[in-house]
Each structure stands twice: as structure tokens, then as C-alpha cells.
N, C-alpha and C positions, 0 to 999 in steps of 0.2 A: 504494500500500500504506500503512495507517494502522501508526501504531507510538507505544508509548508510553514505555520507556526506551532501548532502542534497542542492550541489550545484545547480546543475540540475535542481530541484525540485524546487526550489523559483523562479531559472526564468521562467519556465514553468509555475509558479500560477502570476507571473505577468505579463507575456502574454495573459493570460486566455484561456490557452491551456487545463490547469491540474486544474480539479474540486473537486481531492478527499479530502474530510476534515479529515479522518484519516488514520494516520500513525502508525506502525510500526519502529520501532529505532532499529536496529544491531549490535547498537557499544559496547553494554554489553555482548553480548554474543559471550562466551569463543572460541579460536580455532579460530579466522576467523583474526588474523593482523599475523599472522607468514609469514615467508618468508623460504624457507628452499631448500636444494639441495638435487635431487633428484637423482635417475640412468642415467638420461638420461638429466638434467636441473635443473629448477629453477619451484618452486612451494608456491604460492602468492595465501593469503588468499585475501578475497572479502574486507576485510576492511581495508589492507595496504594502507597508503594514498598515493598518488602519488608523495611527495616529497622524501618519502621513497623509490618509485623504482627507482628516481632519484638517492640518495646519497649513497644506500647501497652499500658496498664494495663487498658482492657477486654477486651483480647485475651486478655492474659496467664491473666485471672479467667476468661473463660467458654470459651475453647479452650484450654489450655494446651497441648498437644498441636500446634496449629495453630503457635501462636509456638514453639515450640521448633523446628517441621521449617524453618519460615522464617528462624531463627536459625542456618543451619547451610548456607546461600545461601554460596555461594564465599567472600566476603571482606567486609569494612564497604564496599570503594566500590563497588564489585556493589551490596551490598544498598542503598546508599543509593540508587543510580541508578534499579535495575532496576524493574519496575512488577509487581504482583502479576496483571493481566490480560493484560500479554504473556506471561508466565511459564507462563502456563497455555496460551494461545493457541498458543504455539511446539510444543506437545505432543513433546516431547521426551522418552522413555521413563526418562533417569537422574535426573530435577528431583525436588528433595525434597520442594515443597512438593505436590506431586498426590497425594504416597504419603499423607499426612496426611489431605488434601481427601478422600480412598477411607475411611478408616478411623473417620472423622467424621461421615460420609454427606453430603459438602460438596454445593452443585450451582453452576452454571455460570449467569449470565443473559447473553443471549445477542439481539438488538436490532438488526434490520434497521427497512427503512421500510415492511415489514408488521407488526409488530410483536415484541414479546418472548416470546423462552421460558425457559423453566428447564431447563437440561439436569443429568440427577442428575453426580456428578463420575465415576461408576465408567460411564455409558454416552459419558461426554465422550469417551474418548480410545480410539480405535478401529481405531489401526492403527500401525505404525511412521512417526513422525512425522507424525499423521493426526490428527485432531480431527471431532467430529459440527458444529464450524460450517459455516456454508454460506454458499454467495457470496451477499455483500451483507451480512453478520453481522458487530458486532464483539463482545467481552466490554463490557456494559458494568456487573457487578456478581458477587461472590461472596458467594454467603453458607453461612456454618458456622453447624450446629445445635450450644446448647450443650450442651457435655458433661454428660451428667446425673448428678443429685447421690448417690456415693458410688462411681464410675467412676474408674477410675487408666487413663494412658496412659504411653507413653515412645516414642522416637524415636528409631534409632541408625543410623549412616551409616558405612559405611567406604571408604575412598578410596585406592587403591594405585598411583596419580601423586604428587597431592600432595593436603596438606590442602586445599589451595582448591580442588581438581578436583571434577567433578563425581564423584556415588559409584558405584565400583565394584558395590555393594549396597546396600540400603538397606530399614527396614522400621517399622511401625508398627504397634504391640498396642496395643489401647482394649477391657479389659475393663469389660463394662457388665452390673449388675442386670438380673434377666429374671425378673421375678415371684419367686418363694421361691429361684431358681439363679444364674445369671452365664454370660454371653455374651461370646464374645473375636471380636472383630473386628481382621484382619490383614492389612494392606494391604503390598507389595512392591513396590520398585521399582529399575531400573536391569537387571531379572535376567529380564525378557521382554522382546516388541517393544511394550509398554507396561505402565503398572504396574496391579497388580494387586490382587484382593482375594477374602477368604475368608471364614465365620463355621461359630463354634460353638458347641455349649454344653458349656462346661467345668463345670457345676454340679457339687461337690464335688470338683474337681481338687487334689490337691496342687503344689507348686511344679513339682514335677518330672513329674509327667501332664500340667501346661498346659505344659511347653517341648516333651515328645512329641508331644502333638496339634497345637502349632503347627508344630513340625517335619514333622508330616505334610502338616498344611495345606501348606506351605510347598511339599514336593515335586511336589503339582499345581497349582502357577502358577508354576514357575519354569522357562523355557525362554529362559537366556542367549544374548546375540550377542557371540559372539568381536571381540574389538577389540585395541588399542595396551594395554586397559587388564589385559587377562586374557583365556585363553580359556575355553570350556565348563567342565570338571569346574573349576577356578580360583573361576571367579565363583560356579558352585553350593555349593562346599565354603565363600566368606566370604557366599554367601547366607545359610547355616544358621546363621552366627555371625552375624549381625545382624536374623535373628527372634530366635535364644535371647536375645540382649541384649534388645532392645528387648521380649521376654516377662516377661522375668526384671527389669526395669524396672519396665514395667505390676505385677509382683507384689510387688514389692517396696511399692513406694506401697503398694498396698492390704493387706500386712502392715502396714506403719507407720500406718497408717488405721485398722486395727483394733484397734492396741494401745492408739493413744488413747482409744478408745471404751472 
């Protein structure tokens, strides 16, 4: 089994989840920590570590959206360690940074010895802890379209362990221009058997029609798993507070966006 921070991978062996006794290490090999702009975004190698997609200064500029959901990664030694292409690879339904990748239209590259594909990031993760890789595939790139120009997002996570637990809910509003309207794209996560995504057109919504309609969206993708963390109506009730946040974020930006203008 290849592995690139190897966070994943130790809780899974002491869970006794994960039986493999050999590994694979990717951190030597050349080509996979760059971060780089592309025609269209931003293009993150599989071993960029995730405090990386937090602090980088191209990141920040052309996803910001992306660095905030990576910025909110369990803790600083998590994020120093962890790699942004296990993170994703682990498909783990509560990770923040996938709910971002959905709301962005991120996609997956994805690199056996027949070659490469681009997987988009909303058909990437296809089951309770499932992903569309295939044997013999590892991640070996992410890339984010950049956010286009006059678009506001926000990020919000809530956690009812601890602050460093993974989140109990989790969402992400990227309202975007749509010819003479505006389009709210809403991504979910931690609140199905993987995260999720929605769109609309909110064109001439007020604050308070774009938190109903997100809230509506919200009710068909949300089919919580009872856990340690919460059960059913639990997690669906701090679901709805964490699209309103994360709407009401997105709206905000774009009130203070327009005032300047």
C-alpha cells in the first residue's frame, strides 16, 4: 500500500481496520509537492501537505474557499504532516477538505501504468468510505478551478467532540455570477455516507430566500450516520446550522463586495 502522510493510516491500524504490513512511502519521489497555476486554476501535487494549501499565497488568491476548508484540518501537526492526496484518497465522508473540492468543481488526477485520468471531485467519492480509484491508481494531482471574478464563498464546520475532531457537519456556499443572475453552489459534508453537492439559481434572492433555498437544498442531501458523534435528527438539526453559516458567509462577502463598488 502506497501512503503519503501516513495520518490516516495509523488510525486505521489502531482501529484494526487496516491489516497491511507493507508500505510504500511517496515522499521521495520527485514532482508530487508543487503547487502551480495553471490556464484555468490551481494544480497540487498528491504530497503538498495540507498546511500548505492553507498558507500559500496562490492559494489563498485564487481558491480562497479551498484554503480556508484546508485550514480547519484537525490541528497544525495534522496539517503539517498530512498530504492533500491521501486526504482525499482515504474518502472519508467527514474530511473538510472534499466538501470545498464539490463546491469548486475540484477534480481528482488519478495515474496508473495505463495512464491518467481526471476524475471530477463530486463523481470521486462514491460510497461510504469508497472512492472511483481503481487498482493500480494512485492521486497523483489536484486541481481547483479558480474562483471566478466577483464570486464570494465561506466555509463552516462544526464539531461536537472537540475542536480538532473531525466535523460533526460541515458545508460550503460559493455563490457565482451566471450571466445577468447568480448561482449558489452547496456542497455538505460529514451529514451522508459521502459529501455532497447541490446548485441553484438564486438570481435576485435576498439574504434570507438564499438561506431558505439553501436550507432546502440542504434537506435532499442530507442522510446522516449515527455515531459517538451525534445521532440522526442531532446531526441534521447542526446540519442546517452550518449551510445557514456558511450561506450567510458567502452573503455577506458579497454584501461587503458590493458596497465597495
Amino acid at each position: 500500500m502506497a501512503f503519503g502522510g501516513g495520518t490516516a493510516i495509523q488510525i486505521l491500524r489502531k482501529q484494526g481496520i487496516l491489516f497491511t504490513e507493507s508500505f510504500v512511502d511517496l515522499s521521495l519521489i520527485p514532482g508530487l509537492r508543487e503547487i502551480t497555476w495553471t490556464a484555468t486554476g490551481l494544480r497540487a501535487g498528491p504530497m503538498v501537505t495540507i498546511r500548505r494549501m492553507e498558507t500559500t499565497a496562490l492559494v489563498r488568491a485564487v481558491a480562497p474557499l479551498a484554503a480556508a476548508a484546508y485550514g480547519k484540518v484537525a490541528n497544525p501537526r495534522v496539517r503539517n504532516t498530512a498530504s492533500i492526496g491521501g486526504n482525499v484518497a482515504h474518502g472519508d465522508y467527514r474530511l473538510d477538505p472534499p466538501v470545498a473540492l464539490l463546491a469548486l468543481g475540484g477534480a481528482i488526477e488519478a495515474t496508473s501504468p495505463a495512464g491518467a485520468r481526471m476524475i471530477p471531485a463530486e463523481s470521486f467519492f462514491v460510497d461510504f468510505q469508497q472512492t472511483d480509484l481503481r487498482p493500480g491508481e494512485l492521486v497523483t494531482a489536484i486541481e481547483i478551478p479558480a474562483t471566478p471574478a466577483g464570486a464570494t464563498a465561506s466555509y463552516a464546520k462544526l464539531s461536537s467532540l472537540s475542536a480538532n475532531d473531525w466535523p460533526c457537519a460541515s458545508a460550503a456556499a460559493l455563490l457565482t455570477p451566471a450571466g445577468d443572475g447568480r448561482a449558489l453552489r452547496l456542497a455538505i459534508g460529514a451529514l451522508a455516507p459521502v459529501p455532497r453537492l447541490a446548485t441553484a439559481d438564486v438570481t435576485g434572492h435576498t439574504e434570507e430566500e438564499l438561506v431558505e433555498a439553501a436550507l432546502a437544498l440542504a434537506e435532499t442531501l442530507m442522510d446522516p450516520i449515527p455515531d459517538v458523534r451525534g445521532g440522526v435528527e442531532y446531526k441534521r438539526a447542526l446540519g442546517r446550522v452550518a449551510v445557514e453559516d456558511a450561506v450567510r458567509g458567502a452573503w455577506k462577502s458579497h454584501a461587503e463586495g458590493e458596497a465597495r463598488d
